[in-house]
N, C-alpha and C positions, 0 to 999 in steps of 0.2 A: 504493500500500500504506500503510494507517496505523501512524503511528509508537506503536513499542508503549508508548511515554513517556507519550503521549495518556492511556493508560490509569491513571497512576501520580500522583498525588500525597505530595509531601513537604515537611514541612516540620523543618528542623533548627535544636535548642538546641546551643549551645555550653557544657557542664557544668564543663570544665577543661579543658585546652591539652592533653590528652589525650583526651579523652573527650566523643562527641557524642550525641546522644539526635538519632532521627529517628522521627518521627510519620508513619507511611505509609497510604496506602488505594489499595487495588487496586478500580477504577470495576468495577459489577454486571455491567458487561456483560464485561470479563474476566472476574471471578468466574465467571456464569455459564456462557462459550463451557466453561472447563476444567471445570465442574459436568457440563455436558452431554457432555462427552467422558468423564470418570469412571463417569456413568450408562452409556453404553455397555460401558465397558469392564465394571462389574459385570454390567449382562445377560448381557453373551456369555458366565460364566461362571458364574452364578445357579446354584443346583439347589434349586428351591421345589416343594414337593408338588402336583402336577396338574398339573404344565407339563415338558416334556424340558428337560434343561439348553439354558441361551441363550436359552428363549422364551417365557420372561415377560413380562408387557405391562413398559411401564416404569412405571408408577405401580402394580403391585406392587413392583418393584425397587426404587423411593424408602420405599415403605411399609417396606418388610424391610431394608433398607440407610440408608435418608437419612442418620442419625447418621455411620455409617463413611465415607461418599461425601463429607460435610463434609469430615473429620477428611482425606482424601485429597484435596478441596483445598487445604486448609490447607496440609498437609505441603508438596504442591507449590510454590504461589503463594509463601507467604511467604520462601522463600529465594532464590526468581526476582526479588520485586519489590527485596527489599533489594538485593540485586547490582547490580541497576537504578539504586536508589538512590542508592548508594554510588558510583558511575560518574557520573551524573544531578549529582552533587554533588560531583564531585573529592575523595571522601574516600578516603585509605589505610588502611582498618582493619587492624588486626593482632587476633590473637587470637580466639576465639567471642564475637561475639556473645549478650548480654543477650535477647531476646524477652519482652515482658510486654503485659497488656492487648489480648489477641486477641478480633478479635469480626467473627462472621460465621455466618449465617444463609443458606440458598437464596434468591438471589433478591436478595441484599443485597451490597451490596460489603462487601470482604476491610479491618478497620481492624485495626492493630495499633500498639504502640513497639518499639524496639529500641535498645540502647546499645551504639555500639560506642568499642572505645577505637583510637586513630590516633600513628601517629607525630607526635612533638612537630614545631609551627614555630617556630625561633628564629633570630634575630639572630648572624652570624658579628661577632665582636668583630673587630678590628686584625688581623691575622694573617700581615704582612708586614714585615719589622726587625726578628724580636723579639730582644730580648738574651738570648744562651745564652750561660754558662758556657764558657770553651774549656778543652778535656780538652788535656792531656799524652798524646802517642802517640809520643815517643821509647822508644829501646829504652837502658837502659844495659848493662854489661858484668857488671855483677854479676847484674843478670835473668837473660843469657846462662848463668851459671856455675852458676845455680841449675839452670835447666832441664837444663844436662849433668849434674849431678850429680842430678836425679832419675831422667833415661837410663841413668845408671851403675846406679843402683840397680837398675834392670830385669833388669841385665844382672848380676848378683848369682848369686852361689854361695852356694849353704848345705851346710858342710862338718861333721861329725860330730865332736863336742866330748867328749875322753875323759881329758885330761891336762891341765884345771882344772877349778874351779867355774862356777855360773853364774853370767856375766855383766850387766850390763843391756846389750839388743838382741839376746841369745840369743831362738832360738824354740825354747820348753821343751815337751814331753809329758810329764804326769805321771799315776800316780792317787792319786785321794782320797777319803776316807771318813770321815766326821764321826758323831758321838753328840750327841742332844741332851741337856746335861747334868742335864738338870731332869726329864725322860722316859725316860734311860735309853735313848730309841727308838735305835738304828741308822738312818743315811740311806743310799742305796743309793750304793754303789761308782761312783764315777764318772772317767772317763778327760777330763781338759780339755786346751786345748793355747791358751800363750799367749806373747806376748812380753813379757819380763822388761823391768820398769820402764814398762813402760806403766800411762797414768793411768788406764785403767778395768777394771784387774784386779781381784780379791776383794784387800781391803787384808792380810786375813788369811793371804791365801797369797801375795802379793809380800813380808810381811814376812818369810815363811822361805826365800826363794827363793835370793836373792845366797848362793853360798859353797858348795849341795850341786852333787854330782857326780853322774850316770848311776850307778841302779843304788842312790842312798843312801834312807835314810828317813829321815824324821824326826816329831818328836809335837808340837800344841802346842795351845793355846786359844784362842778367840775370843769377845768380846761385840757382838753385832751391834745396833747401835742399831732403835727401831722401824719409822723409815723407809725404812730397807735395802731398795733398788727390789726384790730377789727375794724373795719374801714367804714362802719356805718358810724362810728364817733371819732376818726380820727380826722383831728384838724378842728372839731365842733365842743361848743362850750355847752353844757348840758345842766339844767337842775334838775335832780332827781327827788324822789319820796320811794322810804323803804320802810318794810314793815316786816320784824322776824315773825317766822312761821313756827317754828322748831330749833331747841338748841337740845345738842345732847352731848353728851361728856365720856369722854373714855376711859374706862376702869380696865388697869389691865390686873390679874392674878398676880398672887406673891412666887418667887422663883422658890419652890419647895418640892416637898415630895410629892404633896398633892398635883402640883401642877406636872408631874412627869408622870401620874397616874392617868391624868386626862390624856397624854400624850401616847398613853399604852403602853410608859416603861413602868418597872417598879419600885422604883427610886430618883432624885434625884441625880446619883452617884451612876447609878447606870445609862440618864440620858446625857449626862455629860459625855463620859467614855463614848456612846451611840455616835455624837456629834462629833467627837474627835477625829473615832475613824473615816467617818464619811469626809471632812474637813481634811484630813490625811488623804483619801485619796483623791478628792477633788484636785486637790494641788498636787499629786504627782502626775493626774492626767495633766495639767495645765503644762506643767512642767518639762513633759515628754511632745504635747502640742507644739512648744514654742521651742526646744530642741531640737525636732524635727523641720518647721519652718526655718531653722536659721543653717542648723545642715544643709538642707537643699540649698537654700540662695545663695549659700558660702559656693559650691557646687556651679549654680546656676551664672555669679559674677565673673568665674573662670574658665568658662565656658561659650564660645562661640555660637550661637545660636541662631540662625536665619529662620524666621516664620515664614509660612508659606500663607499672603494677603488673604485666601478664601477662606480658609479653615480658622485666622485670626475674624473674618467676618462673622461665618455660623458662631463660632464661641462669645462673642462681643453678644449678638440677641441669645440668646441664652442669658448673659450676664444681664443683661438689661430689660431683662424680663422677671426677671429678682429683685433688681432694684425696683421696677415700677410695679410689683406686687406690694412695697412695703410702702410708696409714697401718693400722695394724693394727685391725681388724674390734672386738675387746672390750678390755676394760679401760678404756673411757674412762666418764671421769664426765657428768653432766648438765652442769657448768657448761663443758667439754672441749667439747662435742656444741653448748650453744650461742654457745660462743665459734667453732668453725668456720664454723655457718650464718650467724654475723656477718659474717664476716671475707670469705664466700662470695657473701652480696648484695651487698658493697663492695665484690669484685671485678666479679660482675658488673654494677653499675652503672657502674662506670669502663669496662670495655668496648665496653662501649653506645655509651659516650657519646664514646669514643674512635671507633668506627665510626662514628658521627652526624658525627661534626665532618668526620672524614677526608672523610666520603663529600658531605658539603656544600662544604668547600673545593675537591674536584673540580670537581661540579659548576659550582661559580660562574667556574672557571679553564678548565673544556672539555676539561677530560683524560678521554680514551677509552682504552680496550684494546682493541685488533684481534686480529682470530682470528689473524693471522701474529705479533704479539706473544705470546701463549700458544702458537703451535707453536715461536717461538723461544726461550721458556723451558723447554718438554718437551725441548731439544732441548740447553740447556744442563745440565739437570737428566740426564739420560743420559749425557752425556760427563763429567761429575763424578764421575757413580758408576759409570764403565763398564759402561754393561749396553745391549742394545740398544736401537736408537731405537724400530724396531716394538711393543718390546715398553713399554715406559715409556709410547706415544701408546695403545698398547693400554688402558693401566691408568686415564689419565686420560680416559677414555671413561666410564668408568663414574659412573653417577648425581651428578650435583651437583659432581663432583671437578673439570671442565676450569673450570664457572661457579666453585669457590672459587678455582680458581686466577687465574683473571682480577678477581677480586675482590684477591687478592693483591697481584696485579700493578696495581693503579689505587690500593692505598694504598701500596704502597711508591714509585710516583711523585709522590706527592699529599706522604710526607715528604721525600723527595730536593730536592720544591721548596721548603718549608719550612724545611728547612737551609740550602738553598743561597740564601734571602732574607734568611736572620737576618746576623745581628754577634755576633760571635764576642767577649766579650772575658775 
């Protein structure tokens, strides 16, 4: 059987460490075998005046078709031979393909170019000793005391405040209703609810707050400078009348035994220890997080690295489809809009390049992930979250989910080795 290569010529420039240009010609006699197979396939389907469909000679069929029967080699040939090619030549493309300078005629071989862009080759810099920074992952006691005391606060009463004013840490209901003083307008009656002495209340209504009672009213003025973020009072002088609705007061529990009983320990002595560890290994994940980030980039800055523009595009919307999940749709300006998309290719190029590196120090080191490897992480990932095993393997079935997780799993081993080569100081 001849090799279908036989039929293929190529010849490839190197443009940029990303990007190749290949000059190909598909030999006439390929061209032509797929001509001759297209010719059939139009006769059998033909419907030309004086003949029943399908039985047209074929050189009516060429006369009435040849142009389309081209164009349906083309279509075909050209994305067979480059595949060819690109195999033919050890090339990784990423992204579509460029096609320009197509030429072909019946009878003629198939010539065309195409550019495609490739994953970068570069040089792994040193990547074994490197000097990391050593994190602090002691716990001390005051840490402890914080963290009970934000527990306490959980565990917090809010009790109904009738026999003082209000205090700061009160959570006040009041309503309000402003005049603009210049318009005369009326603003509409508004019901707000906030705590007293916090730094982003209306400065205007924390200044009458401290000292009224449930039930009091009171009058007063405001000048609200122009850049007042609410834009319906900025710039505008207002007097207002407020009237508290509800004050209530926060009682929190004493730090004792009883309060580690609510908590479901049996002591205070046991929730401290509880808090420690957790506090403990918060901060040696943190620890190994921010070791690993600084391994790679040590990595990454000695390293020559060419992105290839498409692949930095798809990663940029991905990135910035995260961002505008956490930020609010209008109000932002142009120079808001292109400070994002900045800040969005910079991350996705650090991504990349963080992938690139990871996935090249495997390689060069031989670290594999085995299918029993990813059923042992499904199976970790289930008993963390209690839920069944069946149904968790169920989930990572699905499309693409078990290959990221195995991809997961070979860079989180690729930095465990990375740490555990460096010098700590």
């Amino acid at each position: 059987m001849a090799d279908p290569l036989d039929n293929l010529k190529c010849m490839v420039e190197t443009l940029s460490p990303v990007s190749r240009e290949l000059d190909i010609e598909v030999s006439a006699a390929e061209a032509a075998k797929t001509h001759e197979e297209m010719t059939a396939s139009f006769a059998s389907r033909a419907k030309l005046p004086g003949f029943r469909p399908g039985k047209a000679p074929l050189d009516v069929v060429l006369q009435k078709f040849g142009h389309d029967i081209e164009h349906e080699v083309i279509d075909q040939l050209i994305p067979e031979s480059l595949h060819q090619a690109l195999e033919k030549n050890g090339i990784r493309a990423v992204g579509v393909p460029s096609v320009r300078d197509v030429s072909y005629r019946a009878g003629e071989p198939i010539r065309f170019k195409a550019v495609v862009e490739t994953w970068p080759e570069f040089d792994l810099p040193p990547y074994k000793k490197l000097k990391l920074k050593k994190r602090d992952e002691s716990v001390s006691e005051v840490e402890v005391d914080k963290t009970i005391a934000d527990l306490r606060l959980k565990h917090a009463e809010y009790l109904p405040v009738e026999n003082r004013g209000i205090q700061a840490g009160d959570y006040v209901n009041a309503q309000v209703q402003g005049r603009d003083l210049k318009s005369k307008r009326l603003l509409p009656k508004e019901k707000i609810a906030m705590v007293a002495g916090h730094e982003h209340n209306d400065p205007a209504v924390e200044a009458h707050l401290t000292g009224l009672r449930v039930g009091e009213e009171t009058a007063f003025e405001h000048s609200y400078p122009a850049d007042f973020p609410q834009k319906k009072l900025a710039g505008k002088s207002i007097a207002f009348t407020m009237k508290v609705l509800s004050v209530r007061e926060t009682v929190t529990p004493e730090v004792n035994d009883e309060l580690a009983k609510r908590m479901g320990e049996e002591s205070l002595a046991v929730l401290r220890d509880k808090v420690r560890t957790e506090l403990q290994a918060m901060k040696r994940q943190n620890a190994r997080r921010e070791a690993s980030q600084e391994a790679i980039q040590a990595v990454i800055d000695k390293a020559a690295i060419t992105l290839p523009g498409s692949v930095v595009e798809e990663e940029m919307e991905v990135v910035l489809k995260n961002i505008a999940s956490q930020m609010p749709r209008r109000g932002l300006t142009r120079e808001a809009v292109e400070s994002i998309r900045t800040r969005a290719r910079e991350q996705a190029e650090q991504n990349l390049k963080e992938h690139l590196v990871i996935r090249k120090i495997a390689q060069v080191e031989g670290f594999t992930v085995t299918e029993e490897d990813v059923d042992t992480e499904i199976k970790t990932i289930a008993e963390a979250n209690n839920l069944p095993l069946a149904r968790v393997m169920e989930t990572f079935q699905e499309e693409g989910r078990r290959e990221g997780l195995k991809g997961t799993l070979l860079s989180r081993r690729t930095v465990d080795f990375l740490i555990a080569q460096s010098i700590m100081e």
